[in-house]
N, C-alpha and C positions, 0 to 999 in steps of 0.2 A: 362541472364542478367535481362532481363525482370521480373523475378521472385525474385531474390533479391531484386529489386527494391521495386516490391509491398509490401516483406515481412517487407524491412527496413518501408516504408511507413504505413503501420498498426499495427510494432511494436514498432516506435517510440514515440505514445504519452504513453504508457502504461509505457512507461523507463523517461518518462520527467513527470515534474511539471508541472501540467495546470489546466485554469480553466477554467471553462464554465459559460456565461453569459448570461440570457435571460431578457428581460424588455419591458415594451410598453412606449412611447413616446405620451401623451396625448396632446393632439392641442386643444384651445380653437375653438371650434365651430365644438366639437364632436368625429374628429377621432383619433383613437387608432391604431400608427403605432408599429408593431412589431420589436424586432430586436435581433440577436442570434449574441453573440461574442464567439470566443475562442484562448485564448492564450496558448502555448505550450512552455517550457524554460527546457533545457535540459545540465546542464554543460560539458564545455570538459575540461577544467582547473578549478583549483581554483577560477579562474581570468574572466574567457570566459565563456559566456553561448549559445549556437544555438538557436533561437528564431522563432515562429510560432507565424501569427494573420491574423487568418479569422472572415468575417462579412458579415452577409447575414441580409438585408432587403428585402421590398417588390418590390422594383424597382433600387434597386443598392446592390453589394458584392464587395468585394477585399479580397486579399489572399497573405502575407507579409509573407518573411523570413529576417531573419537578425541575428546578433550577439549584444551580452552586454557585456561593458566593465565592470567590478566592482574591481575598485582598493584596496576600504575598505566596510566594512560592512555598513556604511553612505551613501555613494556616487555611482550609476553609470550611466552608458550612454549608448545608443544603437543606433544603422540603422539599416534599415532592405529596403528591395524594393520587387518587387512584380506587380501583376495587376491589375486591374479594369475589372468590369463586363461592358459589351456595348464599351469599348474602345479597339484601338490596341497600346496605351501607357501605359508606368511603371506609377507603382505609388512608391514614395519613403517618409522615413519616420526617424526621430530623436526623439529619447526620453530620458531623464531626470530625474534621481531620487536621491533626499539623504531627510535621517531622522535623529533626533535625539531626542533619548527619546522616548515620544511620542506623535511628533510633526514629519508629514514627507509632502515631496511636490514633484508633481512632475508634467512633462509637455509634452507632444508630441505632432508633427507637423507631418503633412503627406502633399505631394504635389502630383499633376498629370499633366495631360497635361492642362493650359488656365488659365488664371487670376484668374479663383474664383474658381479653383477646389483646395482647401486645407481646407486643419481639423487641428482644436488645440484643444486641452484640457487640464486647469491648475486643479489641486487638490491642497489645503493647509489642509491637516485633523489632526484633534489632537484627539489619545485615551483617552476619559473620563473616560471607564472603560475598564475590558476585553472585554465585552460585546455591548458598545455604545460606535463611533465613530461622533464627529462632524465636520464639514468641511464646507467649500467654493472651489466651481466649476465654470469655466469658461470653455463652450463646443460648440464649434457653430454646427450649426443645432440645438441646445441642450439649449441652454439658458447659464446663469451667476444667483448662487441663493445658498443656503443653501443647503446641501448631511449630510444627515441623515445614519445611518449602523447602524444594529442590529446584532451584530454577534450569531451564534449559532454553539457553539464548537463541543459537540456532532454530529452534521450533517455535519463539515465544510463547511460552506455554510453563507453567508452573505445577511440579506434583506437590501434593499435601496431605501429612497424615493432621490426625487431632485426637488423641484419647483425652477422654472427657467423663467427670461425675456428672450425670446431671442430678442435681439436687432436689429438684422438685417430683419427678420419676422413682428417684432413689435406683437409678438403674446406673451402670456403666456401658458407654458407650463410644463407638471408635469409628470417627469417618475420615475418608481417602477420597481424595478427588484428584478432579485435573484442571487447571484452570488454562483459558488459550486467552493473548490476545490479540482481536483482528485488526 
């Protein structure tokens, strides 16, 4: 049993859609924190997708499963729940998407155990061309600020800036990534 397991386990992202995200997280007053995402979405219907999201930084990870609903091509929605790194609580999470054209938006909340352990982040982005995307982000830890994408078809892979207030910090801050997908 054991062995199925593993095999499902390392041969399910290679059968799924995913992508891999790395970016540093620049703080006014110097430091450059790292941070690696990866989402996995894998359909079982038309309708239903199985969902993976892991996140490792320097001093916290979590590791989310969940399903997406997608009733039309515009619209869907998803949960997923999961752990936290240094806790023995779930962490659980909602997310939100429709587009149309190309103009799409979308939002997710995550929560854990204690009043201030949750995450949101909105997206409002509109394709200006194949190539360049502009938008507006709201991300705590992350700031509220302009999200820049350069896409590059050839590599599937997306650059991104985002300078950002974050507001509850009172800092300014400015992250750059790279987004691939496999």
């Amino acid at each position: 049993m054991k062995k199925i397991f593993a095999l499902l386990f390392i041969a399910v992202p290679f059968l799924a859609q995913a992508q891999l995200e790395v970016y540093g997280r620049y703080t006014a007053g110097g430091s450059i924190e790292p941070n690696i995402n990866y989402f996995a979405s894998k359909k079982v219907t038309e309708k239903i997708s199985l969902t993976f999201f892991g996140l490792v930084e320097q001093k916290w990870s979590e590791a989310l499963i969940g399903a997406t609903f997608a009733p039309s091509s515009s619209f869907s929605i998803g949960a997923s729940t999961g752990i936290e790194h240094g806790t023995n609580s779930r962490r659980f999470g909602l997310s939100v998407w429709t587009g149309k054209g190309k103009t799409s938006f979308s939002i997710l909340g995550e929560l854990g155990s204690g009043k201030s352990n949750y995450m949101y982040k909105a997206n409002l982005l509109y394709k200006c061309t194949d190539s360049f995307t502009l938008g507006v982000t709201a991300w705590r830890f992350h700031g509220a600020g302009p999200n820049f994408r350069f896409t590059i078809p050839k590599l599937s892979s997306t650059i991104w800036a985002m300078p950002a207030y974050d507001f509850e910090a009172s800092k300014w801050r400015l992250m750059i990534g790279v987004s691939a997908n496999m």
